[in-house]
GUVO-114498 format. One record per residue: z, y, x of N, C-alpha, C, CB in turn. Coordinates in steps of 0.05 Angstrom, whole numbers, plus 5000, padded with zeros to 4 digits. Glycine has a CB too. Layout:
ZYXZYXZYXZYX;...
END
This chain:
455758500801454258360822454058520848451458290812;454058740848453858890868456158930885452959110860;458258820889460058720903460158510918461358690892;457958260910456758060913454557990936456058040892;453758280931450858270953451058560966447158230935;448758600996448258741015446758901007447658641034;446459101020443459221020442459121041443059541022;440059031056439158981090437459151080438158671109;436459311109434059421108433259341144434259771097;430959401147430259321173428359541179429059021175;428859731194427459901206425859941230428560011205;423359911235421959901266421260191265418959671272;419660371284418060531297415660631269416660341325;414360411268412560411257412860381222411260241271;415060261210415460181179417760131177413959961166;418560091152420860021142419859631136421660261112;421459491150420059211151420659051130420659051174;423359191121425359001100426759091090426658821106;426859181055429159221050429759041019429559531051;432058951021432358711006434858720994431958481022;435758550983438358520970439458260983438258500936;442158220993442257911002445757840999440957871040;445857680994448157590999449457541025448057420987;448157381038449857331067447157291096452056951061;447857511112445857531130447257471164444457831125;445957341181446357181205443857321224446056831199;444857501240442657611258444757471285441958041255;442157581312442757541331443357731350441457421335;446157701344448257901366446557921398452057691373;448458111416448158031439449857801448448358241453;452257821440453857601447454257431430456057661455;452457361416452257141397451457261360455656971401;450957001350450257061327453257131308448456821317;452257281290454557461273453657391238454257881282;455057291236455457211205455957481188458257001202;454757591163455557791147455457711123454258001151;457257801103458557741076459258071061461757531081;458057971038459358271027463258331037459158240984;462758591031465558671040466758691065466958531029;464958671084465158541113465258811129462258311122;466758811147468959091159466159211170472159011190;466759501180464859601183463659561215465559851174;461159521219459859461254458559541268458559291261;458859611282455459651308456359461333454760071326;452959411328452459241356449559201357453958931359;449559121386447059071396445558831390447359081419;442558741383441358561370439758481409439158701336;439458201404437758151424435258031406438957951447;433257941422431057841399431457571386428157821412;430957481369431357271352430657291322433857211354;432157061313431557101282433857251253431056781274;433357371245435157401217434557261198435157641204;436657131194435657001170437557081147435456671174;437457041123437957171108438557071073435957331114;438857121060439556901033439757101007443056711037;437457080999436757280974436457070947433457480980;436157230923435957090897433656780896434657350876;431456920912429456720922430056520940427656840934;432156480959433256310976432456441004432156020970;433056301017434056381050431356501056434956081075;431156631072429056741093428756821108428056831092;426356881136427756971161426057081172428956791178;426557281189425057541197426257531222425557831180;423357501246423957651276424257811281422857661292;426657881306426558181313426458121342429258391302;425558381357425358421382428258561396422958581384;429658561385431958721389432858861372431858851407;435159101388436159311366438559311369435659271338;439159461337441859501331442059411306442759761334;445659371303444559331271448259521265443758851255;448259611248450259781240450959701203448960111248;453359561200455059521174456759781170457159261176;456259731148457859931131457559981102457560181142;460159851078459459951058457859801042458560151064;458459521046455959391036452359391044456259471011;452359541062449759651078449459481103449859971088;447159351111446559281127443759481147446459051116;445059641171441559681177442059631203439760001171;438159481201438359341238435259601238437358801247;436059711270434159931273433059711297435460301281;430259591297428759471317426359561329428259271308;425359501358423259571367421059421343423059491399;420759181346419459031323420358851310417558951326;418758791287419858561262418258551255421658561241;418058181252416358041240417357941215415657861256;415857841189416757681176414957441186416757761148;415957081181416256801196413756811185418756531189;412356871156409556801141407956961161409256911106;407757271173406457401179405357271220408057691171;407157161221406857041254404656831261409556881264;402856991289400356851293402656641318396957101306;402356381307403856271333402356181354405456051328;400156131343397556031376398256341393392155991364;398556571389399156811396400956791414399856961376;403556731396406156641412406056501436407656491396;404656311424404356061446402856141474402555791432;401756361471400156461493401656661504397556561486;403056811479404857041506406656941520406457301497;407756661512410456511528409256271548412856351504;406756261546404956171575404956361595401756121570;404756611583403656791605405856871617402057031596;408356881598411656991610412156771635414856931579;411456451624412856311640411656341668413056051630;408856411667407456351693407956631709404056271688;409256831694409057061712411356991720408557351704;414256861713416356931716415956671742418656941690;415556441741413856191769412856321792410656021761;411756521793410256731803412956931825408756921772;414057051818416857211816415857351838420157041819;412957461845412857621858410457871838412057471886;411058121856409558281841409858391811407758181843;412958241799412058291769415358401764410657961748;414558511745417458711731418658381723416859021693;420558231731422058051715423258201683424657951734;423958261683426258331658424058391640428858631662;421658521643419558511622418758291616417358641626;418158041638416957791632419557661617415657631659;421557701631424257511608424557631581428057531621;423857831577424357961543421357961536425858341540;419957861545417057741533417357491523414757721554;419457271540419157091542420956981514419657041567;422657141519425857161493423457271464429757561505;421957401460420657561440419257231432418357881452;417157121449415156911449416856651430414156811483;419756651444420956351437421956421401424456241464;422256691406423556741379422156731358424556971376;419756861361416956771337416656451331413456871352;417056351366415656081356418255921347413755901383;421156041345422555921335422955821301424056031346;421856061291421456041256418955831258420556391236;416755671266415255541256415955301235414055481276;
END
């Protein structure tokens, strides 16, 4: 079986967020989403924020990230992220408020770091995307 399946692990700052066994995992590239399968050549690349989702003994599941990296190799999956959510753990009235506040600062377009309010805004849609 172990030919069959991944290791993922998901690493933030603060914890180890995830580490799992999976068969076939779909994170979000920078330049798009990237399909992974056991046996699958070795990678690095850059993660923008979005969802992983993921397909274990239990069935599919999916975990936010704020970015990152994620590096194959070896049947190993590791995505090193600022943060990760798992979809159960997400306050979305939360969400829904930090991507009010993105949109109105970015309406605004004075006085404010853009690229913080657009990767607030990318973080906000991505939580509220697993609902």
């Amino acid at each position: 079986m172990a030919d069959k399946t991944l290791k993922l692990e998901v690493i933030t700052p603060e914890q180890i967020a995830l580490q799992d066994e999976s068969t076939s995992v779909i994170v979000p590239a920078v330049d798009g989403e990237l399909g992974i399968w056991p046996n699958h050549a070795a990678l690095l690349a850059g993660l923008k924020p979005g969802v992983i989702t993921y397909k274990t003994a239990k069935g599919t599941e999916k975990l936010v990230v704020a970015g990152g990296f994620i590096e194959v190799s070896n049947n190993v999956i590791s995505i090193i992220a600022p943060a990760a959510e798992k979809s159960t753990d997400i306050d979305f009235a939360r969400a829904e408020a930090a991507k009010k506040r993105a949109e109105e600062r970015l309406a605004k377009k004075e006085d404010i770091d853009i690229a913080r309010a657009q990767a607030a805004l990318a973080r906000a849609n991505a939580r509220l995307s697993v609902r």
